[in-house]
C-alpha positions, -999 to +999 in steps of 0.1 A: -358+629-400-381+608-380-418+625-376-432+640-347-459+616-329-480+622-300-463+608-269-476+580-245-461+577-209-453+542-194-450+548-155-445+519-134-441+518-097-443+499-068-443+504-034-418+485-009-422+463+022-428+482+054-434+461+089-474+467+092-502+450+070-528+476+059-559+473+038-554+479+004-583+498-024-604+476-041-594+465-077-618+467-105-608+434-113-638+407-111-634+389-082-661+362-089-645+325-071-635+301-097-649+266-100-621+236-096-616+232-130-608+272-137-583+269-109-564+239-123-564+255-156-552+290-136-526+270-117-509+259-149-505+291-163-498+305-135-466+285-131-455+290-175-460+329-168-440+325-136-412+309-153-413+331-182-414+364-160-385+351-135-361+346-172-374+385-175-362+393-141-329+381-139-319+398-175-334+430-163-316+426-133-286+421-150-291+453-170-301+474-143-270+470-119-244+473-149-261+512-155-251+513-118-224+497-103-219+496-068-250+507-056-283+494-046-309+480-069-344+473-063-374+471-082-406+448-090-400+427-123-437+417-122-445+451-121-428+457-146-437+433-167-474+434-166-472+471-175-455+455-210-477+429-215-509+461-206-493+480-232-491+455-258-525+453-259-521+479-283-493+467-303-494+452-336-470+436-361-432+443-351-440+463-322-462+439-311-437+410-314-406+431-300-422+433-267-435+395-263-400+385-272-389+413-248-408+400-219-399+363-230-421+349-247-421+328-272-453+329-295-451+297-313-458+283-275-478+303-264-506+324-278-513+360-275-542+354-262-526+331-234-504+355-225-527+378-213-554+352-200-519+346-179-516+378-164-553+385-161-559+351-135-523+359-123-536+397-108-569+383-098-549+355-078-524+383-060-556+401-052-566+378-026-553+392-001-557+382+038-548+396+071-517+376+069-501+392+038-517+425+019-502+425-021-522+443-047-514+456-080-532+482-101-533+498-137-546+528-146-549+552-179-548+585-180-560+598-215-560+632-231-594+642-233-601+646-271-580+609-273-608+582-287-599+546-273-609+521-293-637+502-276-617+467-277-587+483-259-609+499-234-627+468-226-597+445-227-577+472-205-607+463-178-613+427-182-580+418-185-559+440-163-587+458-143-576+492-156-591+518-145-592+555-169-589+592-162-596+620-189-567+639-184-556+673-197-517+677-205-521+710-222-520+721-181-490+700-175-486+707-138-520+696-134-518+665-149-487+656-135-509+660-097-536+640-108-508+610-118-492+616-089-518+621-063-535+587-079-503+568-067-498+576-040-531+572-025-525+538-043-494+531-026-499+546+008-481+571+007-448+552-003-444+563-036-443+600-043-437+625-074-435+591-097-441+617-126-414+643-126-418+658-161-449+653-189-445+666-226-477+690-237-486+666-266-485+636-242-517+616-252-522+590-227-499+577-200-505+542-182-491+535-146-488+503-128-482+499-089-479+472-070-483+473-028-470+447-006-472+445+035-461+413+052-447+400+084-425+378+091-434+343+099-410+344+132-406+381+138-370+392+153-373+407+188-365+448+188-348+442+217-322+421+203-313+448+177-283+466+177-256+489+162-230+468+141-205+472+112-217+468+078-185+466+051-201+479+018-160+483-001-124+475+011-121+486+042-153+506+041-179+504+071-208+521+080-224+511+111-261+497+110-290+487+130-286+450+129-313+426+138-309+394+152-322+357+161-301+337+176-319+302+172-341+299+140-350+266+124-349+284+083-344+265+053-305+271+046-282+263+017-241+271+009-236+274-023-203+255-028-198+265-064-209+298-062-194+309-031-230+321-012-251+313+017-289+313+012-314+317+037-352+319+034-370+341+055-411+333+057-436+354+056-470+349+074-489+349+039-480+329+005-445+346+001-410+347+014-378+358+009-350+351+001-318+362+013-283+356-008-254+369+006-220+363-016-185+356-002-164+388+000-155+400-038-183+369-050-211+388-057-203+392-097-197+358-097-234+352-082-251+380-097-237+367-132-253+332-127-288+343-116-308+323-139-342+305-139-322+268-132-303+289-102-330+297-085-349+264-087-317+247-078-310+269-045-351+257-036-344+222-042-311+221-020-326+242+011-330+222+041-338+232+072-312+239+096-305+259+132-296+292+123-282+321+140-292+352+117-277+388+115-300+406+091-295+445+090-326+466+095-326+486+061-345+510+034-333+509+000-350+529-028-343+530-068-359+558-099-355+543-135-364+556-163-366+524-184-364+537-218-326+536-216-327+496-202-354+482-220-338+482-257-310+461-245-338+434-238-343+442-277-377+460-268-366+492-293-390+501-317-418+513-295-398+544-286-393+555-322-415+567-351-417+530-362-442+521-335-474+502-342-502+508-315-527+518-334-546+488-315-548+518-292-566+544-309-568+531-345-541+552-361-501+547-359-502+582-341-487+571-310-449+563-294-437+557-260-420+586-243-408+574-213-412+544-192-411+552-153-405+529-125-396+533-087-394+512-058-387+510-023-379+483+002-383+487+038-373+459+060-374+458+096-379+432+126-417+430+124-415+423+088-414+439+053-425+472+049-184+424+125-161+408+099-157+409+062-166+377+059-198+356+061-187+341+095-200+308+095-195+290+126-207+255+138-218+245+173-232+210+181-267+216+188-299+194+180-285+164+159-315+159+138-312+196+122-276+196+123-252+219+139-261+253+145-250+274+114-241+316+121-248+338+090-244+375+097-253+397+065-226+422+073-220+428+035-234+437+001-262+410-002-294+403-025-329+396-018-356+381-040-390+383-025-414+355-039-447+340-038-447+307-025-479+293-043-466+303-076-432+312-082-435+346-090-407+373-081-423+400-070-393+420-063-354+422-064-330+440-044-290+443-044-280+457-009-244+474-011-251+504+017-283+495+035-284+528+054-285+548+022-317+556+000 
């Protein structure tokens, strides 16, 4: 019989795209400029970290949408996994190497220390935000009161993550669970509500991690041009949509002759796009089960510029996981059990993840992000050094990967199957 240990809370969150840029709260992170040579060295870990966290995103992905088949998907895998890579700043021995290999990494190329040298330059690079495009992500601790941190997790959890901590007494659960709550949403303007739904008494610390995102389009769509359309989400199945449109768009375009999918890119007026893949009818397994690393750099490198004439519906998709029942088929197992090692947290082996707590939404509408049953591609002769003009209504289950455009980062993923539906 496994012993009792005092619980730790993982809650992750992030909060969606919505059509106006707001200010965001200031991040405890240092946000001294770096010389040249700090920058080159950022840039190249950057781009290792970005490679390594989009392999975590498509097998999470993958994971997430087969605990729920035919319905929408969305969450932050950056998000996600910078609250791992936080937490293991605790870990030791197996534990420690469980959630590395977890996340994707591979420790005889890259140290631990790397890894989070990585995330640390990669937060204080999203935190420069502009009044083109608002993103920035936060972690915060909330301890039990009488719970002594060890001074190197404390200081690392600042440095390295800009974490801020809250004595916090879950002996008054309801309490506690207002002061979580109440932190992120202020965080998350209002986007993200009741993350925490339930907290165990003996909880002893629980960490959250948001990320905020407001962005407009490049080339916004006119309101005026949108309208009420069919949107076929099962055979024979409609439900009718506000459907946005621009009828001539020079995007970067791509069909996917071998997996049956149109691509389009979408700007936004910041370092970020995305990316918009909508699958033949009855293709999207076939698309979702090739989303790999190589995919997605070979869908960049084929994109060309081309007229378009896009039908995008106007949508709000949300999604509440509890990752505790996902994360073990990424063979991250043994920091929910008795076995767990993170006494690099308070000293002792005392300590084992409860629960791990993340929730998203997407908002997209023609200012930005806050009828067939088939694509319906059709070709007009238009300007002959762009080609001819291409039609791609999304008037079907589609996906979306939203990405920085400096560094390859997914910052969220979506699978759209009812776009009308929360």
């Amino acid at each position: 019989m496994e012993r009792m240990l005092p619980l730790l809370a993982l809650g992750l969150l992030v909060a969606g795209f919505c059509p106006a840029v707001l200010c965001h709260p200031k991040s405890t992170l240092d946000k001294k400029n770096p010389n040249q040579e700090e920058q080159d060295q950022g840039t190249h870990v950057d781009f290792r970290l970005a490679s390594t966290n989009m392999d975590f995103a498509f097998s999470l992905y993958k994971q997430l949408t087969r605990k729920a088949p035919g319905r929408n998907v969305i969450f932050s895998p950056l998000s996600i996994s910078t609250a791992l890579a936080f937490l293991s700043l605790g870990a030791r021995n197996s534990t420690l190497t469980e959630l590395l290999k977890g996340l994707k990494f591979s420790l005889t190329e890259t140290s631990e220390a790397e890894i989070h040298q990585s995330f640390q330059h990669l937060l204080l690079t999203l935190d420069q935000s502009s009044n083109e495009l608002h993103l920035n992500m936060g972690n915060a601790m909330f301890i039990k009161e009488q719970l002594n941190l060890l001074d190197r997790f404390t200081e690392d959890a600042k440095s390295l993550y800009g974490a801020e901590a809250f004595a916090t007494d879950f002996q008054d659960s309801e309490a506690a669970k207002k002061l979580i709550n109440n932190y992120v949403e202020r965080g998350t303007r209002g986007k993200i509500r009741d993350l925490i739904k339930d907290l165990d008494q003996e909880t002893m610390m629980v960490l959250v991690n948001y990320i905020f995102f407001k962005a407009k389009w490049k080339t916004p769509f006119d309101i005026r041009e949108t309208f009420m359309s069919k949107f076929y989400f099962g055979n024979l199945m409609w439900v009718k949509v506000p459907m946005m449109r621009m009828d001539d768009m020079a995007a970067p375009y791509f069909w996917d002759e071998e997996l049956l999918c149109t691509i389009v890119e979408l700007p936004y007026t910041g370092n970020a796009s995305a990316f918009f893949i909508l699958p033949d009818q009855n293709k999207m397994e076939r698309v979702e089960a090739m989303l790999l690393p190589e995919t997605l750099k070979r869908w960049r490198d084929s994109m060309r510029i081309r007229w378009v004439a896009l039908f995008l519906p106007k949508f709000s998709v949300s999604g509440d996981y509890n990752l505790k029942d996902i994360l073990p088929q990424l063979g991250i197992e043994e920091v929910f059990t008795s076995k767990a090692d993170l006494s690099g947290i308070t000293g002792a082996r005392n300590l084992q993840v409860s629960q791990v707590v993340h929730k998203a939404v997407l908002d997209v509408s023609e200012e930005g992000t806050e009828a067939s049953t088939s694509p319906a591609l059709s070709l007009f002769p238009l300007p002959p050094n762009l080609g001819p003009m291409v039609i791609v209504r999304f008037n079907m289950p589609f996906l979306v990967i939203i990405a920085r455009t400096d560094t390859p980062s997914i910052l969220f993923m979506s699978r759209v199957i009812y776009p009308t539906r929360a």
